[in-house]
C-alpha positions in Angstrom: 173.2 49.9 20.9 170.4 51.6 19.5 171.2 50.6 16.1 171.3 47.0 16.8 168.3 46.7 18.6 166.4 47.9 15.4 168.2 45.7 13.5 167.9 42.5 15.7 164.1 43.4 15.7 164.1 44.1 12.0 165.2 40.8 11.3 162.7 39.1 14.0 159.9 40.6 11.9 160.4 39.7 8.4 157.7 37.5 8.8 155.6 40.7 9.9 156.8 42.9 7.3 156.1 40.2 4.2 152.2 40.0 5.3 152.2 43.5 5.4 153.5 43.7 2.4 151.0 41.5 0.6 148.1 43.7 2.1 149.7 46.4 0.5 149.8 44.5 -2.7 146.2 43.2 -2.9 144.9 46.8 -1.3 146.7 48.6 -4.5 145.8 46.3 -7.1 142.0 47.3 -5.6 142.4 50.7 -5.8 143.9 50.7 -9.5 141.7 49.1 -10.3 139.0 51.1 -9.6 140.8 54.1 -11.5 140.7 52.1 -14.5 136.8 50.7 -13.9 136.3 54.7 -14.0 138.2 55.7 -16.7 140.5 58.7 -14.3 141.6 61.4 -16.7 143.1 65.0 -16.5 139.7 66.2 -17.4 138.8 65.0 -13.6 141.1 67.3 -12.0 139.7 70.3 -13.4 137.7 72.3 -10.7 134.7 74.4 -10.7 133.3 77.5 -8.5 130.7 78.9 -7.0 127.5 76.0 -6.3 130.0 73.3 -7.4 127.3 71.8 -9.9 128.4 69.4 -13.3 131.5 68.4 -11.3 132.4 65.4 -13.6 135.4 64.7 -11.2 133.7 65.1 -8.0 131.7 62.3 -9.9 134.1 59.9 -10.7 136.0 60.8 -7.2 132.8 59.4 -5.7 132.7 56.2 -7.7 136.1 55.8 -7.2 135.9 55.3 -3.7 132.4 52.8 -3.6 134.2 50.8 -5.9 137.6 50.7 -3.3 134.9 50.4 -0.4 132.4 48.0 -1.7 129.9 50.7 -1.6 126.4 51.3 -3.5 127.9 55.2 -3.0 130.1 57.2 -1.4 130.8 60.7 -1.1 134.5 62.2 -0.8 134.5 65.9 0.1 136.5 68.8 1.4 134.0 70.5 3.5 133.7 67.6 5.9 136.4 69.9 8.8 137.3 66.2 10.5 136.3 63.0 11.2 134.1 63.9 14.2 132.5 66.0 11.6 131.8 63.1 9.0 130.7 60.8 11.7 128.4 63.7 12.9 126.8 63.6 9.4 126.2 60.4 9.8 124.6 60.0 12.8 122.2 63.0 12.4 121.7 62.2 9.1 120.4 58.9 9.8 118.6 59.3 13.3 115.0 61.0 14.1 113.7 62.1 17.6 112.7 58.7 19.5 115.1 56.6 17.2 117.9 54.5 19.7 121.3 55.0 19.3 123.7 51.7 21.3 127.6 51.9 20.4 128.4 48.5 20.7 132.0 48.5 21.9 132.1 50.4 24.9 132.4 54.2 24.9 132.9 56.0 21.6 136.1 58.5 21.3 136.3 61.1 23.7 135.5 64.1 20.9 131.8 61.8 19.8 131.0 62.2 23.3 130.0 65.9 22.6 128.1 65.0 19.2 126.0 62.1 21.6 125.5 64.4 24.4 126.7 62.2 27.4 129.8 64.9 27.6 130.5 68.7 26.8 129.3 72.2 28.2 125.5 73.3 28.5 126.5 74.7 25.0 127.2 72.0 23.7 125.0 69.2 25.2 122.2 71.3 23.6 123.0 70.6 20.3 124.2 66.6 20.5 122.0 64.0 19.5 120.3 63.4 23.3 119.5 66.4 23.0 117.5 66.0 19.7 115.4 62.9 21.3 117.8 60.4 20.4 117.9 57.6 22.8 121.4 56.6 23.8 122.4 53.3 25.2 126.4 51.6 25.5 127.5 47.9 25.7 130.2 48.0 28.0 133.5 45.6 26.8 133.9 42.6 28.7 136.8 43.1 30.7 137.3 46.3 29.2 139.0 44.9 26.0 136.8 42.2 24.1 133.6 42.6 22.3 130.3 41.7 24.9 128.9 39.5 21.6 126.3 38.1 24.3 125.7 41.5 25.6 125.0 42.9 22.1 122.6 40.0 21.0 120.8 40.4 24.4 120.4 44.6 24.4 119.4 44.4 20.6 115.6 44.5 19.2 113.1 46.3 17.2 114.0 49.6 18.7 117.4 49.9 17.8 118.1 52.5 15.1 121.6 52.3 14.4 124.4 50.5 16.0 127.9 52.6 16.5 130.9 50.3 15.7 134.0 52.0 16.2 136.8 50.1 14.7 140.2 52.0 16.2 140.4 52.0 19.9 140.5 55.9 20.6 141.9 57.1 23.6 141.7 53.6 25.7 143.7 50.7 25.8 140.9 48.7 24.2 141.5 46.1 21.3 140.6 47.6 17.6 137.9 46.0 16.0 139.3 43.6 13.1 136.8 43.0 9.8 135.9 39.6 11.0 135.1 41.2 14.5 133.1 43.9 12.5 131.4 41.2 10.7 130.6 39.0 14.0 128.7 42.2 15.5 126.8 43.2 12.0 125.4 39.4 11.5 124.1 39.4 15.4 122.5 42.8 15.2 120.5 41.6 11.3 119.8 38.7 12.9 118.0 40.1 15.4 116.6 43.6 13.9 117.2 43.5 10.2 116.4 47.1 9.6 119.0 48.5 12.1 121.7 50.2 10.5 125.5 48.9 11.5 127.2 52.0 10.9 131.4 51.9 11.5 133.8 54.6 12.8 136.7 53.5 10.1 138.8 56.1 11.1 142.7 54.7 10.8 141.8 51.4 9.9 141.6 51.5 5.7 143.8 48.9 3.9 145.0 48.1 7.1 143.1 44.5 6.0 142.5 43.3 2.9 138.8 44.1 3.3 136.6 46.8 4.6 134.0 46.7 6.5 130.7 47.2 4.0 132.1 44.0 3.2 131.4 42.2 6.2 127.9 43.7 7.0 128.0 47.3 7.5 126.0 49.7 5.7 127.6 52.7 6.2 131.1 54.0 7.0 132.9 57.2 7.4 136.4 58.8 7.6 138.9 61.1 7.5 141.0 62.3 4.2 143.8 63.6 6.9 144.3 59.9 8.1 144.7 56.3 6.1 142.8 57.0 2.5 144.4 60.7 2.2 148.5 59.1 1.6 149.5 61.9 3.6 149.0 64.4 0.8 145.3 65.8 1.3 144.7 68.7 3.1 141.3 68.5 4.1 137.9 66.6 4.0 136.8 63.3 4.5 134.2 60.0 3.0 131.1 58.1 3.8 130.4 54.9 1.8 127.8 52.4 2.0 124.2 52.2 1.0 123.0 54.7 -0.9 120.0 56.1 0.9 122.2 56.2 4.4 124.8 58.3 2.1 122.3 60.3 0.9 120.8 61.3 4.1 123.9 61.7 5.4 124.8 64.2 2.7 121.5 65.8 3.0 122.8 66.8 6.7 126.4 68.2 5.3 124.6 70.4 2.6 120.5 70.7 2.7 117.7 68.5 1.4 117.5 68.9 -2.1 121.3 69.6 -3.0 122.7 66.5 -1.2 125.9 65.4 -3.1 124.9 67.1 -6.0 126.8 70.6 -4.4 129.7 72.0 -3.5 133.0 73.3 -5.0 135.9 71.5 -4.1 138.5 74.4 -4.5 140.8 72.6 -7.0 141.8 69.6 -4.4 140.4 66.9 -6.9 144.2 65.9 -7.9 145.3 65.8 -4.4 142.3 63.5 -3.2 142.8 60.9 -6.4 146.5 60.8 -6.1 146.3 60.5 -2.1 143.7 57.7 -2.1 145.8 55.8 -4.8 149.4 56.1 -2.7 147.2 55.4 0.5 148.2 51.5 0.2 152.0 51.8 0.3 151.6 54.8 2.8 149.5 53.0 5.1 151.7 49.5 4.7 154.8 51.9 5.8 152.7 53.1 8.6 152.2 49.6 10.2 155.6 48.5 9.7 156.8 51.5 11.7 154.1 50.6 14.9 155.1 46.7 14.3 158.7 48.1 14.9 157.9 50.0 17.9 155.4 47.4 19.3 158.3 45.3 19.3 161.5 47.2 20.5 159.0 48.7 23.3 158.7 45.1 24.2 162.3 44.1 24.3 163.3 46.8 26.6 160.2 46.2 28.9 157.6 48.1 28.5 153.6 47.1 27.9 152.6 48.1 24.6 149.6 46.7 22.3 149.1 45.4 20.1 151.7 42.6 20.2 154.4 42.8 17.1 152.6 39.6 16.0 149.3 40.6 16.2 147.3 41.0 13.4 146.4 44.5 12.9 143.2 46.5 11.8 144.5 50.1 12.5 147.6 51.7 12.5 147.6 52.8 16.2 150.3 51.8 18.4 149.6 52.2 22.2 152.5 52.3 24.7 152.0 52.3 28.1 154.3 54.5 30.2 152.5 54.8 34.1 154.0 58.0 34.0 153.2 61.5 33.0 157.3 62.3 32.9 157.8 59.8 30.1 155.0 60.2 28.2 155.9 64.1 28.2 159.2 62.4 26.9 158.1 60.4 24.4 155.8 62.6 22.5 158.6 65.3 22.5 160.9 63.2 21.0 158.9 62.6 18.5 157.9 66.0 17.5 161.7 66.8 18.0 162.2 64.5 14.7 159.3 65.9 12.9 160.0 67.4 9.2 157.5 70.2 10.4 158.2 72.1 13.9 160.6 69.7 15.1 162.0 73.1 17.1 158.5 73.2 19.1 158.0 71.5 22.3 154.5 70.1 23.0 152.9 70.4 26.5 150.2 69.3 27.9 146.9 71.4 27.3 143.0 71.0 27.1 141.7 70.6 23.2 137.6 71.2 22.4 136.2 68.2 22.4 138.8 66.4 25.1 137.8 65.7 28.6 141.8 66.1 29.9 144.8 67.6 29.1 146.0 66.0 25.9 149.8 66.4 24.1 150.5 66.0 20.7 153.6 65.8 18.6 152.1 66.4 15.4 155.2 68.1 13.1 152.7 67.6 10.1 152.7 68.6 6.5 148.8 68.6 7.2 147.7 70.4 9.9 146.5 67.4 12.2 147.7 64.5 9.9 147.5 61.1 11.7 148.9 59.4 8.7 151.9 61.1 8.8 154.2 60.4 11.8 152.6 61.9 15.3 152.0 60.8 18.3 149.6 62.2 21.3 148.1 61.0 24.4 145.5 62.0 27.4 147.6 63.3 30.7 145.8 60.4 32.7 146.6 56.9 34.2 148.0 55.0 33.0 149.5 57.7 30.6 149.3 56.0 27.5 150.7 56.9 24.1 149.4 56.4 21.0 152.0 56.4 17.9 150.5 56.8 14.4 151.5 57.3 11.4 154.5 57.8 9.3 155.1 58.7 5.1 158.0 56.3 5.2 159.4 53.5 7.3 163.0 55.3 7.3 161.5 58.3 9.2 159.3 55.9 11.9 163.2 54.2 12.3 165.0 57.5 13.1 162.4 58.7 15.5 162.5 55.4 16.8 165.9 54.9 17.7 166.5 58.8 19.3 163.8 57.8 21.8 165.7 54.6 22.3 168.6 56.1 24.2 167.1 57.5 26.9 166.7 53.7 27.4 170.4 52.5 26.9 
């Protein structure tokens, strides 16, 4: 039975699957490009030690990406330890005591709520941006789901800094932000403060589109090399692109004023990070062909889960909603029991730094903490929600999907 759900759902979604496909297309043609505009050779996967400086690959890695992004620069490094980390850089590279801070699309991810200040220990809170004199303000979603487009042109002005846009849901059961969303929100807040920087959270959402969002408005985005633009082959690090003076301040704050991206061995991982970012197309295509899949068997057998199966996608998050804490227990063991890596562990439920709850994680990862490969994790609160990521190949999102299916039969 199992077997022929898939299949009757495989062949309800060809339609699905070919507009993925072109995106995966267009995106690759985009990046190879960009290899050729900078003339990638052997010579750029040579390394160097110590302060890291006449790095001709860490060079071209850099162009590289702009050119993918639509960026006046970017930098692509190892040291950044995670996302929350890039995005930190960002933010505090960017913003100065009495500057105002508004995420525009409701609350932020649970682990940026430390970094702000509006969550955390004593510790912590001490050394978030609040706590540096940065005002912080949120614009709440309008029903909890859509973009407040009124709220934002009504709450922006002169003394807005920086706007937050985060473009994957997080832990909520919010819509993603699509490019032309992104692009809606970045025209409203230049029309009404034209210095305010739009700054997007692009965590899981490259070459989910054909575009990106510098392209629509932003100036500046950041991510992580262990989710979409790594292929599933990068061990560490992550990119910000955009204009060049928010880059360079925000690289000021990863290394010091005066060595800015001009520093910094990267420990023989230039290969890894040009060969990731050029399979990160096809990988990230397989990716959103596996949540399409379980968007729409989750459907047939009866359970809520978003985004629709024909919904356009901007990320490759799929969020199922189980009301229970018994089957999302199940779920997210299920999938680490099918996981290349650990697949003998059993996850539990258990608090992780930066997490408000208890969170489990089925993360049987090449890369410690890969979202782009296969995992699947989820707070242990109402309505016990699970969000599904990932994948290196369709074939492996299939397996997984159909041994979760028969506790359904």
């Amino acid at each position: 039975m199992n077997k022929d759900l898939i299949k009757i759902a495989e062949q309800a979604l060809s339609e699905q699957f070919t507009k993925i496909d072109e995106i995966r297309d267009y995106n690759q043609e985009k990046v190879l490009n960009a290899f050729i505009k900078n003339k990638v050779a052997p010579e750029h996967f040579y390394t160097v030690t110590g302060y890291g400086h006449d790095d001709l690959g860490r060079e071209v890695l850099d162009k590289v990406y702009a050119d993918i992004f639509k960026g006046e620069k970017a930098i692509v490094r190892v040291h950044f330890v995670s996302g929350t980390h890039t995005l930190a850089c960002c933010l505090y590279g960017n913003l100065r005591p009495k500057d105002k801070l508004i995420s525009v699309a409701g609350t932020p991810y649970d682990t940026m709520l430390e970094v702000i200040g509006t969550a955390g220990t004593d510790e912590t809170k001490a050394d978030s941006l609040i706590a540096h004199g940065i005002a912080y303000e949120e614009i709440p979603l309008k029903d909890g789901m859509n973009v407040d487009y009124q709220g934002i042109e009504s709450r922006i002005d002169n003394t807005v800094t920086m706007v937050l846009i985060q473009r994957s849901k997080g832990y909520s059961t919010r819509k993603s932000l699509s490019i032309k969303e992104i692009g809606e929100i970045c025209k409203i807040v230049k029309n009404k403060n034209p210095n305010c920087i739009c700054f997007v959270d692009n965590c899981y959402g490259e070459f989910v589109e054909k575009t990106e969002p510098l392209e629509a408005g932003a100036d500046i985005i950041a991510g992580s090399l262990i989710k979409n633009p790594g292929g599933g082959i990068v061990e560490a690090g992550g990119y910000i692109a955009g204009k060049e003076k928010f880059v360079n301040s925000a690289a000021n704050r990863l290394t010091a004023p005066g060595i800015g991206s001009q520093g910094g061995a990267m420990l023989n991982q230039h290969r890894l990070i040009f060969q990731g970012i050029f399979m990160a197309p096809s990988v990230v295509a397989d990716a959103v062909k596996g949540a399409v899949l379980a968007s729409k068997i989750f459907e047939d057998i009866g359970f809520n889960s978003y985004p629709k199966y024909n919904d356009e996608r901007t990320d490759i998050i799929q969020n199922i909603i189980f009301n229970t804490p018994e089957a999302l227990e199940h779920f997210c063991r299920t999938i680490q029991s099918y996981s290349p890596v650990n697949g003998y562990v059993t996850p539990i439920p258990e608090y992780v730094p930066g997490y408000e709850d208890k969170i489990i994680m089925a993360g049987g990862t090449f890369i410690e903490g890969s979202t782009i490969e296969l995992s699947a994790d989820g707070p242990m609160r109402p309505p016990y929600v699970a969000y599904m990521q990932g994948g290196l190949n369709y074939a492996h999102i299939k397996i997984a999907l159909k041994k979760i299916l028969e506790k359904y039969n």
